[in-house]
Backbone atoms as SQL, in Angstrom:
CREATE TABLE atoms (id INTEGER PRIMARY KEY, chain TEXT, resi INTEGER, resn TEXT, atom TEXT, x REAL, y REAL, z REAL);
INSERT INTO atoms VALUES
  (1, 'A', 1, 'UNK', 'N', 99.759, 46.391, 96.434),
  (2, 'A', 1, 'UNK', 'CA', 99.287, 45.293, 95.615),
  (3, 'A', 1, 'UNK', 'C', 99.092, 45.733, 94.156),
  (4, 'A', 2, 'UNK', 'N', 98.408, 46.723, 94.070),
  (5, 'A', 2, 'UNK', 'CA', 98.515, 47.042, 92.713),
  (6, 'A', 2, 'UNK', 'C', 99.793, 47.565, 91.827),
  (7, 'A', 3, 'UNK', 'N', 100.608, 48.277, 92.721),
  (8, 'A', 3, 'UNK', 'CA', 102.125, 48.188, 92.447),
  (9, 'A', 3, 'UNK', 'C', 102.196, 46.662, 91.583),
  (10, 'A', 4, 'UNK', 'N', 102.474, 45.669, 92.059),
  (11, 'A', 4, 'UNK', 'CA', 103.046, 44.608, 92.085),
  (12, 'A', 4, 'UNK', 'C', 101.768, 43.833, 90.896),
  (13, 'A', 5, 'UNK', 'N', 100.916, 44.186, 90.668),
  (14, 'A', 5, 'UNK', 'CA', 100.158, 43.926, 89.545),
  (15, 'A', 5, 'UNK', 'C', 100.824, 44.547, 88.209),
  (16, 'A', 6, 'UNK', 'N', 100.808, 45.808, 88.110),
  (17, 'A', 6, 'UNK', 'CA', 101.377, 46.377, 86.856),
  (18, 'A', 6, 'UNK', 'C', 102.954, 46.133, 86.851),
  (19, 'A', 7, 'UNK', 'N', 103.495, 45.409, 87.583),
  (20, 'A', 7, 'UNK', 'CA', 105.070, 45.326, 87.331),
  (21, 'A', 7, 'UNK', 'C', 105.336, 44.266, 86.473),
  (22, 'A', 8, 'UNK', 'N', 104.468, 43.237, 87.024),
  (23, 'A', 8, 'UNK', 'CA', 103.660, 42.029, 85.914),
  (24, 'A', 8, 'UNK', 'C', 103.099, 42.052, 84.673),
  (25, 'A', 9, 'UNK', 'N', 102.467, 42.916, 84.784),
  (26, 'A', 9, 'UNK', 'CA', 101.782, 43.372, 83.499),
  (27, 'A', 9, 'UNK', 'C', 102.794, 44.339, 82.679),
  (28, 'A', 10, 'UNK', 'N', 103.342, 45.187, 83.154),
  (29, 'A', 10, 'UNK', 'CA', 103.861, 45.781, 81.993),
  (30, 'A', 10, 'UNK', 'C', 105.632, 45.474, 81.717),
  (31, 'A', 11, 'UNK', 'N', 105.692, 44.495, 82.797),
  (32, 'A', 11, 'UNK', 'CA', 107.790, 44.147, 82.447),
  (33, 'A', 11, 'UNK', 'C', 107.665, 42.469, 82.314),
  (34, 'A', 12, 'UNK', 'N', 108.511, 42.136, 81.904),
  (35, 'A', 12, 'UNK', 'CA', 109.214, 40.657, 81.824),
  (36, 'A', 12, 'UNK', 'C', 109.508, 40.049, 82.886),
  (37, 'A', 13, 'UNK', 'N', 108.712, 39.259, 83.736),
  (38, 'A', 13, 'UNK', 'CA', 108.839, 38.394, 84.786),
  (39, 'A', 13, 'UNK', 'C', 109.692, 39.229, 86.262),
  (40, 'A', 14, 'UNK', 'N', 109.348, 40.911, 86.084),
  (41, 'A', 14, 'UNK', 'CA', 109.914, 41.438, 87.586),
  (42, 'A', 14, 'UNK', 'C', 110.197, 40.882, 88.618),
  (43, 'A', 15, 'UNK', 'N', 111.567, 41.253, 89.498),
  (44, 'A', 15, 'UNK', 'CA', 111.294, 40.800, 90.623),
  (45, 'A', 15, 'UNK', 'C', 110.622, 41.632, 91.507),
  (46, 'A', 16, 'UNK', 'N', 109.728, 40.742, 92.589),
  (47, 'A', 16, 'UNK', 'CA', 108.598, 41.067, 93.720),
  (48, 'A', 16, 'UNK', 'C', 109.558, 41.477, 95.007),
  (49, 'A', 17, 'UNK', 'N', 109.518, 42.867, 95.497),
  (50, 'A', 17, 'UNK', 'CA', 110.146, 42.849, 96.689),
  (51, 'A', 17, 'UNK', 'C', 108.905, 42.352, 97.665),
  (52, 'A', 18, 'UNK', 'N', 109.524, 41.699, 98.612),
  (53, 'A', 18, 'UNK', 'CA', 108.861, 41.987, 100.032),
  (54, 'A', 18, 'UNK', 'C', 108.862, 43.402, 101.017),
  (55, 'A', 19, 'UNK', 'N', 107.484, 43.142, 101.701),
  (56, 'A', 19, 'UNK', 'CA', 107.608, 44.336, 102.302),
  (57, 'A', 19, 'UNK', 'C', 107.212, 43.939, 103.908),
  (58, 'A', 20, 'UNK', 'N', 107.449, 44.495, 104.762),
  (59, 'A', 20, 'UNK', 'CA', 106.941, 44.369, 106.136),
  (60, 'A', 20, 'UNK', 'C', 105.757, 45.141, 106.464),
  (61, 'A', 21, 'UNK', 'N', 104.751, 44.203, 106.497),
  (62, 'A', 21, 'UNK', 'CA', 103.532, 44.951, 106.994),
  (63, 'A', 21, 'UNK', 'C', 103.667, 45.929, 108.153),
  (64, 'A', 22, 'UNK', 'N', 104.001, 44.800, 109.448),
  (65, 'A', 22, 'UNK', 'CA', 104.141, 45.492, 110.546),
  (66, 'A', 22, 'UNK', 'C', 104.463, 47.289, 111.041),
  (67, 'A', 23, 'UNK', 'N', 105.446, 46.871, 110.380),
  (68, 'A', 23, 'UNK', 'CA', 106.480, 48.294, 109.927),
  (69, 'A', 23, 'UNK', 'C', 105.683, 49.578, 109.326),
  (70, 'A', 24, 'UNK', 'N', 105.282, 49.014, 108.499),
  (71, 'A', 24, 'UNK', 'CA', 104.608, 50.000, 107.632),
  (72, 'A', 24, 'UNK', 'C', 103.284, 50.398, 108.493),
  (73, 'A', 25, 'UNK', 'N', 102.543, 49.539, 109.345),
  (74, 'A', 25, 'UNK', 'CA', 101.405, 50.123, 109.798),
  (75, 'A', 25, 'UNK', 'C', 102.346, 51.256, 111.150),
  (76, 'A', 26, 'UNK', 'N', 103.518, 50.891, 111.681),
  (77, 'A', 26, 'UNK', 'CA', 103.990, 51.625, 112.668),
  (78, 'A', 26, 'UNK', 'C', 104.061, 52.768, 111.986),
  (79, 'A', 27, 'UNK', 'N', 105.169, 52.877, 110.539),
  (80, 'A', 27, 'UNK', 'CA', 105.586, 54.408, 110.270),
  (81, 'A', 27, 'UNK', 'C', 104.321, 54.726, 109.712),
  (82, 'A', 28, 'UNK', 'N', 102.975, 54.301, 109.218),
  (83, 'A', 28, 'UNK', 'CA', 101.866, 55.532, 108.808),
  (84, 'A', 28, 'UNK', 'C', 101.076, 55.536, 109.890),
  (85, 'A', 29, 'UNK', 'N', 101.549, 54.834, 110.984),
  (86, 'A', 29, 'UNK', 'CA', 100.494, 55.624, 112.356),
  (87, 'A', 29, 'UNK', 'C', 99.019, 55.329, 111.083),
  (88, 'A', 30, 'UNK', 'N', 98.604, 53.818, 110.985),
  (89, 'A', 30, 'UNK', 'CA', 97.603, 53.363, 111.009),
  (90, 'A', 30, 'UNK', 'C', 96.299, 53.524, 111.661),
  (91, 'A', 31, 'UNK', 'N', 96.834, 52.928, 112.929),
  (92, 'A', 31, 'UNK', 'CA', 95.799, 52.835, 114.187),
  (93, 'A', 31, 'UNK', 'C', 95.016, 54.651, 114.941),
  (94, 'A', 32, 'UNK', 'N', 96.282, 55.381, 114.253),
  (95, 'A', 32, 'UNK', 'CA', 95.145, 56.723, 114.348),
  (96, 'A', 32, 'UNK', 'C', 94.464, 56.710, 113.406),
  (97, 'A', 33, 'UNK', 'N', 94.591, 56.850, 112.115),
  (98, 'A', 33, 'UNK', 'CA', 93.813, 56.730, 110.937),
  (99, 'A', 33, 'UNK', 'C', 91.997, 57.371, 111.582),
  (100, 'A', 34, 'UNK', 'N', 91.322, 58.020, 110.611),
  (101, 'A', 34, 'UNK', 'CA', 90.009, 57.813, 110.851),
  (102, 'A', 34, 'UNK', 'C', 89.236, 57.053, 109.883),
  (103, 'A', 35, 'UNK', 'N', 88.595, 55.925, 110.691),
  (104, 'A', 35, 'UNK', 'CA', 88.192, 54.736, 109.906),
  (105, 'A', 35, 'UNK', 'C', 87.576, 55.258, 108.833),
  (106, 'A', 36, 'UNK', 'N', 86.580, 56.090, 108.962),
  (107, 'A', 36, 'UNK', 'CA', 85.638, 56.506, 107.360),
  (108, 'A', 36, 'UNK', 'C', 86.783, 56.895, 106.753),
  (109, 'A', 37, 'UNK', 'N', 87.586, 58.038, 106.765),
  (110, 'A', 37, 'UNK', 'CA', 88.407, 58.236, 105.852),
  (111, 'A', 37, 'UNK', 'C', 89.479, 57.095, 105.392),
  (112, 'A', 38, 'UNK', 'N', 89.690, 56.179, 105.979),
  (113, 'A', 38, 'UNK', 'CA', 90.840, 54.975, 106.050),
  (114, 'A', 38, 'UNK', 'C', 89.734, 53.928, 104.702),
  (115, 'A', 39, 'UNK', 'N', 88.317, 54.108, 104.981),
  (116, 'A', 39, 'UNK', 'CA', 87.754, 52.836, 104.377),
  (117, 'A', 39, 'UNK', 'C', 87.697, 53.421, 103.256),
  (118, 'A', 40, 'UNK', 'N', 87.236, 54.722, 102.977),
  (119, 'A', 40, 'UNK', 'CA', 86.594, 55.141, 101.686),
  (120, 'A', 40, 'UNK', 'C', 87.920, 55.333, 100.580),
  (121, 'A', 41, 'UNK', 'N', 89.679, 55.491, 100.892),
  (122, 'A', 41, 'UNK', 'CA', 90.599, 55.573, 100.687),
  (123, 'A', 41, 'UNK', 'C', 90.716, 54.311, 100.100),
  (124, 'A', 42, 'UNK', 'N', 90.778, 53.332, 100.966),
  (125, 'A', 42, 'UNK', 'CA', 90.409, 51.876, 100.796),
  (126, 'A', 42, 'UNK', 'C', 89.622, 51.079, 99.668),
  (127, 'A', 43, 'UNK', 'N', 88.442, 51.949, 99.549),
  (128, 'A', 43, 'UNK', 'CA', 87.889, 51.352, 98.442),
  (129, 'A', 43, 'UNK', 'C', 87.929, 51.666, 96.839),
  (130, 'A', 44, 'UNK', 'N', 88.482, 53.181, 97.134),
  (131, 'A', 44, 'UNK', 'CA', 89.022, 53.764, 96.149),
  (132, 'A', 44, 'UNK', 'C', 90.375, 53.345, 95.250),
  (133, 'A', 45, 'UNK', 'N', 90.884, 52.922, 96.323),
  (134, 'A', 45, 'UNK', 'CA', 91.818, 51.779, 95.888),
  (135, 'A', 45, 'UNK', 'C', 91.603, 51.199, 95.119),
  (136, 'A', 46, 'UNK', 'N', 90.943, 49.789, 95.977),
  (137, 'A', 46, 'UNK', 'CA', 90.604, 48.875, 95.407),
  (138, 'A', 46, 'UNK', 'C', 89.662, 48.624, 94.128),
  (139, 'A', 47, 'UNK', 'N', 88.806, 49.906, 94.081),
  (140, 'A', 47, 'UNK', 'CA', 88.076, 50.081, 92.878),
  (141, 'A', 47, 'UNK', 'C', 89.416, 50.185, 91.496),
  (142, 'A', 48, 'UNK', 'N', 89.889, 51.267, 92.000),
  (143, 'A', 48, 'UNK', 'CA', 90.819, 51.273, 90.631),
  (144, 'A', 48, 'UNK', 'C', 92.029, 49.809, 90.311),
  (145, 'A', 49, 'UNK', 'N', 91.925, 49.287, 91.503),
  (146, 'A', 49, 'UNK', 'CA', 92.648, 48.115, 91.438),
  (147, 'A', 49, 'UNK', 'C', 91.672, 46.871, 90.122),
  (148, 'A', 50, 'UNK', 'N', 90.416, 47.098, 90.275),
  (149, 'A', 50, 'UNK', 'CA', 89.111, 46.404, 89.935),
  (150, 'A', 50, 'UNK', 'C', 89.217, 46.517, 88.612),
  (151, 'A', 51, 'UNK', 'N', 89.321, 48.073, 88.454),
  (152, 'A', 51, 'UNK', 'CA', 89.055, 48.169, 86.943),
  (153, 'A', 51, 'UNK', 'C', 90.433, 47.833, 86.274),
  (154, 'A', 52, 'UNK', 'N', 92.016, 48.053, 86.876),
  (155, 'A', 52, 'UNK', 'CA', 92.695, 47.600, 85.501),
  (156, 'A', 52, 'UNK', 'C', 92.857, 46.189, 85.709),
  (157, 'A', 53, 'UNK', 'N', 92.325, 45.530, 86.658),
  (158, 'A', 53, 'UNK', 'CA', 92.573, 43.716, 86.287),
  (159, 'A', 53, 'UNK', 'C', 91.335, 43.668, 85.416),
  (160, 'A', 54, 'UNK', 'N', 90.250, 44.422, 85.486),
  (161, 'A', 54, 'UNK', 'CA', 88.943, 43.725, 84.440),
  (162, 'A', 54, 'UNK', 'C', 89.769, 43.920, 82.924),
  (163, 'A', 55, 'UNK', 'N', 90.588, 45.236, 82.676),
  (164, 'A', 55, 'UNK', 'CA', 91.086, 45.584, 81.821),
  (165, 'A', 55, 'UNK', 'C', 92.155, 44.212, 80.739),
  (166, 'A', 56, 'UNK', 'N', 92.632, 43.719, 81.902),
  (167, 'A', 56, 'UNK', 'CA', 93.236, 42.224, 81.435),
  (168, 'A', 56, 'UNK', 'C', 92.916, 41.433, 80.764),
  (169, 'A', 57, 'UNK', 'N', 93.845, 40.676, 79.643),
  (170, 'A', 57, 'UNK', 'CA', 93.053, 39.727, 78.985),
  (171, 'A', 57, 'UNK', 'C', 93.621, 38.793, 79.651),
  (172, 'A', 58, 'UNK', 'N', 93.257, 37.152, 79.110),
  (173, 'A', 58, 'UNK', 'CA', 93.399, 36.268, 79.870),
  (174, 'A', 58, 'UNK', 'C', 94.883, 35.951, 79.760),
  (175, 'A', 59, 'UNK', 'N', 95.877, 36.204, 78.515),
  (176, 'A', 59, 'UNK', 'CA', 96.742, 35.865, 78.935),
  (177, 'A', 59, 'UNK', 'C', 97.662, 36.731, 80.110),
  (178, 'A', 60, 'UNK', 'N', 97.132, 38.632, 79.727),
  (179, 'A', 60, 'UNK', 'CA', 98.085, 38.717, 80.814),
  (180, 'A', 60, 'UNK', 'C', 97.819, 38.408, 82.076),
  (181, 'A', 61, 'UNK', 'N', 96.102, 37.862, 82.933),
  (182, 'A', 61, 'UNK', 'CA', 95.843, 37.208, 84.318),
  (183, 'A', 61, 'UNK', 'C', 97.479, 36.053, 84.447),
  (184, 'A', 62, 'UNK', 'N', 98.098, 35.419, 83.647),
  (185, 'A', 62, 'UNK', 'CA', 99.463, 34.765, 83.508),
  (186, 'A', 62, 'UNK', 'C', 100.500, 35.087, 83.357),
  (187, 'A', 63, 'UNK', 'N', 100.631, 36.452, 83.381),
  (188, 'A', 63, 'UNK', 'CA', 102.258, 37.031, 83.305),
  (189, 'A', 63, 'UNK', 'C', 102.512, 36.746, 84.878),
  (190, 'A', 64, 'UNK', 'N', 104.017, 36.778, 84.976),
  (191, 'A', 64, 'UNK', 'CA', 104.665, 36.281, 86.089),
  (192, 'A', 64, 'UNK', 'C', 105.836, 37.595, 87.150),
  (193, 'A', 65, 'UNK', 'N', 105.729, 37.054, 87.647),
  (194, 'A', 65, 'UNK', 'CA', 107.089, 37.929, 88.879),
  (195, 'A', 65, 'UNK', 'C', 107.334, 36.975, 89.575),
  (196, 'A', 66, 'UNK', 'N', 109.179, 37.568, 90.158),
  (197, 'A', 66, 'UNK', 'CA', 109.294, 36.449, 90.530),
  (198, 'A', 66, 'UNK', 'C', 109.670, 37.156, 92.028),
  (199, 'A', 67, 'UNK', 'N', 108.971, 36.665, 92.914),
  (200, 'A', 67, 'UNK', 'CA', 108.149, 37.503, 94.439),
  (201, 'A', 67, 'UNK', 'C', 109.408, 36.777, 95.395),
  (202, 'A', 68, 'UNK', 'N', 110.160, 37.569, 96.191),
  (203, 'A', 68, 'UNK', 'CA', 111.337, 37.303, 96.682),
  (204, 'A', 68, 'UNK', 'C', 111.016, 35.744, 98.247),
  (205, 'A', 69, 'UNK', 'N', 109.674, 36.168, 98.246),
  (206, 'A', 69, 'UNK', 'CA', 109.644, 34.811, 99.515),
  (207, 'A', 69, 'UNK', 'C', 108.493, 33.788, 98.694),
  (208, 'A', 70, 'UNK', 'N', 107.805, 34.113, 97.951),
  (209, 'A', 70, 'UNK', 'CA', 107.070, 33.045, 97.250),
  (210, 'A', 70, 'UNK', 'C', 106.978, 32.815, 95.894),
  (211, 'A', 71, 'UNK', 'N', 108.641, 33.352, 95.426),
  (212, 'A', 71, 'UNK', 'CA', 108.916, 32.456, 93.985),
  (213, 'A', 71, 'UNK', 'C', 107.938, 33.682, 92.685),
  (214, 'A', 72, 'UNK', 'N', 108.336, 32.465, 92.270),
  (215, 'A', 72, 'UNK', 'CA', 107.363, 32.939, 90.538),
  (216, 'A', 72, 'UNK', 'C', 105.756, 32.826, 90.639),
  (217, 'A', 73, 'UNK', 'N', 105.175, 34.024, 91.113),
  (218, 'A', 73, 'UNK', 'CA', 103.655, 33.828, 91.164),
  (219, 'A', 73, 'UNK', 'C', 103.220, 34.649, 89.526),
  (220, 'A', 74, 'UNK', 'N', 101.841, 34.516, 89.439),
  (221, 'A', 74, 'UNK', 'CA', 100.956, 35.498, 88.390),
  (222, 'A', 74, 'UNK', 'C', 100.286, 36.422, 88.745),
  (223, 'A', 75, 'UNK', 'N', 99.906, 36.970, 87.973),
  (224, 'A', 75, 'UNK', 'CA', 98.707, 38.304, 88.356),
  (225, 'A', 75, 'UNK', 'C', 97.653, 37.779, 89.226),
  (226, 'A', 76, 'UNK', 'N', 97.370, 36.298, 88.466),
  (227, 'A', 76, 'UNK', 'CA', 95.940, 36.011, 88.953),
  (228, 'A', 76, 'UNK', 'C', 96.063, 35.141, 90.504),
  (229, 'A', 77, 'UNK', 'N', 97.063, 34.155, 90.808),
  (230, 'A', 77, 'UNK', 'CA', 97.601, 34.245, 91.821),
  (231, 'A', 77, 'UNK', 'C', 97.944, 35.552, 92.693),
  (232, 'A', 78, 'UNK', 'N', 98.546, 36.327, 92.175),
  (233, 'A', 78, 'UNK', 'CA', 98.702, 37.826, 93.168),
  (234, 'A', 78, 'UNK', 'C', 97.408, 38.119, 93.316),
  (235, 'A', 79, 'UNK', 'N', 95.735, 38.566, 92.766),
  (236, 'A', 79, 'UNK', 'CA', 94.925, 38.826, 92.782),
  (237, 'A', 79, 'UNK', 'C', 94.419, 37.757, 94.181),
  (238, 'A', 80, 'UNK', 'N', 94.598, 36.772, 94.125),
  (239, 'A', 80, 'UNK', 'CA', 93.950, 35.768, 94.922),
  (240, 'A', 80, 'UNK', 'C', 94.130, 35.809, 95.995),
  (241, 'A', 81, 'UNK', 'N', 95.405, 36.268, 96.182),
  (242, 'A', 81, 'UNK', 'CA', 96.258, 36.592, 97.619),
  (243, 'A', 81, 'UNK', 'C', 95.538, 37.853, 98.243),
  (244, 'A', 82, 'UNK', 'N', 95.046, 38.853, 96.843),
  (245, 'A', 82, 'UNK', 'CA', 94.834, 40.395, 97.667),
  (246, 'A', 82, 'UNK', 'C', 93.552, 40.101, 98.529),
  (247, 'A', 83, 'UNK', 'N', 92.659, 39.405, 97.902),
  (248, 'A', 83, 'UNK', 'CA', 91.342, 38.645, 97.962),
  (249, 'A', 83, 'UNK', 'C', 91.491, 38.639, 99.660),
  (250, 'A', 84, 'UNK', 'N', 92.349, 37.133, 99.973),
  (251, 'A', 84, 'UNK', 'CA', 91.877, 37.059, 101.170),
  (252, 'A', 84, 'UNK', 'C', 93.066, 38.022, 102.241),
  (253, 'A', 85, 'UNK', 'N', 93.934, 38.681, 101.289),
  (254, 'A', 85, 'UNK', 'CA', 94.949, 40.048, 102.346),
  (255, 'A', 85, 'UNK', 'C', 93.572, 40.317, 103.029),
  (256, 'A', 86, 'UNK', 'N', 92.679, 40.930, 101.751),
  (257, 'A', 86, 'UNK', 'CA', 91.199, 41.912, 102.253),
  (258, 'A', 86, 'UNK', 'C', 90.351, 41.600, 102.814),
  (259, 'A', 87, 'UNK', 'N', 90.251, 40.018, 103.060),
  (260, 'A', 87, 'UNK', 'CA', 89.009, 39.229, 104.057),
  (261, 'A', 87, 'UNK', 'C', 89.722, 39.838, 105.326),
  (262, 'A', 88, 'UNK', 'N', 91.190, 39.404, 105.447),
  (263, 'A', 88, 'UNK', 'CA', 91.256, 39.422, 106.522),
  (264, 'A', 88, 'UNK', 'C', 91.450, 40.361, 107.921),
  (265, 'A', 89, 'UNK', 'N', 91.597, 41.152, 106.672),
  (266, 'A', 89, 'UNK', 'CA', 91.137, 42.611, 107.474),
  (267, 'A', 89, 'UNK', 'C', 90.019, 43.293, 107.551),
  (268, 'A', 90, 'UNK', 'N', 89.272, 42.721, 107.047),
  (269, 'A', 90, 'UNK', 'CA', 87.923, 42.907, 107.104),
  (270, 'A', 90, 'UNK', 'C', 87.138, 42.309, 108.412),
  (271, 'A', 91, 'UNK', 'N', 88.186, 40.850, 108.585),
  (272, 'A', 91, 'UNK', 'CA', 87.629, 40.241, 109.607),
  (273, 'A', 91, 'UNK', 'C', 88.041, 40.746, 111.004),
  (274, 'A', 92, 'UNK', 'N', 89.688, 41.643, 110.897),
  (275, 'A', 92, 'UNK', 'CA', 90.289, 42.073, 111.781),
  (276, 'A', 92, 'UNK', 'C', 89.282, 43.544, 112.185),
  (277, 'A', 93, 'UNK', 'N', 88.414, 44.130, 111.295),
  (278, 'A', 93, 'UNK', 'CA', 87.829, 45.054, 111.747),
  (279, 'A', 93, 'UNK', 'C', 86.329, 45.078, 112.268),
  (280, 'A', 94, 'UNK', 'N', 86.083, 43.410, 111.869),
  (281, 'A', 94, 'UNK', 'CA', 84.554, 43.108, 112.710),
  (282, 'A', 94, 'UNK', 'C', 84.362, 42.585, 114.101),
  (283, 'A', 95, 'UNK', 'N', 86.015, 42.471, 114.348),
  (284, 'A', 95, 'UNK', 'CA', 85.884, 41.787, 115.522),
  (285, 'A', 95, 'UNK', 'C', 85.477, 42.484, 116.606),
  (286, 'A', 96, 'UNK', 'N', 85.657, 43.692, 117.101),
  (287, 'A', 96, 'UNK', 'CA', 86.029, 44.331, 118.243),
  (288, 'A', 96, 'UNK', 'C', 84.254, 45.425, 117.896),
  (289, 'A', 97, 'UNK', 'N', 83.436, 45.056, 116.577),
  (290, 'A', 97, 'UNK', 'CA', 81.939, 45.485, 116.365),
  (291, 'A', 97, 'UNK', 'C', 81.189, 44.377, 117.140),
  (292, 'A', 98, 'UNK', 'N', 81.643, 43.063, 116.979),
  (293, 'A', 98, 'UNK', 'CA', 80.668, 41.828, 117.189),
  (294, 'A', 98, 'UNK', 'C', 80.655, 41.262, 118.180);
């Protein structure tokens, strides 16, 4: 995701590849992962993800790519998407606590 943020931000309307989740959780052997190390990786991420969108001004939240299955989105659209990517794995990891 943050890939696909700065491709926006720093080129002329990029195109967005798609990627296969599925796939990707098979070849990094995900599901071994150790969760503390998987979350804190995770947030580290997402922290630095945090700070270069705060870094944004408002016009570039509107620069564009053009994302191979859902067209011409923006940063701030892409942001919105990561939003609930991250609910929902959040929700995928409370289930099997609750």
């Amino acid at each position: 995701m943050l890939e696909r943020m700065r491709l926006m931000r720093d080129e002329v309307d990029p195109f967005i590849a798609a990627y296969d989740q599925e796939q990707w959780a098979r070849e990094r052997n995900y599901a071994a992962d150790n969760l503390r190390e998987a979350l804190a990786a995770f947030r580290r991420l997402r922290a630095s993800h945090v700070a270069e969108l705060l870094a944004l001004t408002p016009a570039d939240s509107e620069r564009t790519g053009r994302h191979v299955e859902r067209g011409r989105i923006t940063i701030a659209i892409q942001t919105l998407r990561v939003v609930c990517h991250d609910a929902s794995h959040a929700a995928q990891l409370a289930r099997p606590l609750g």
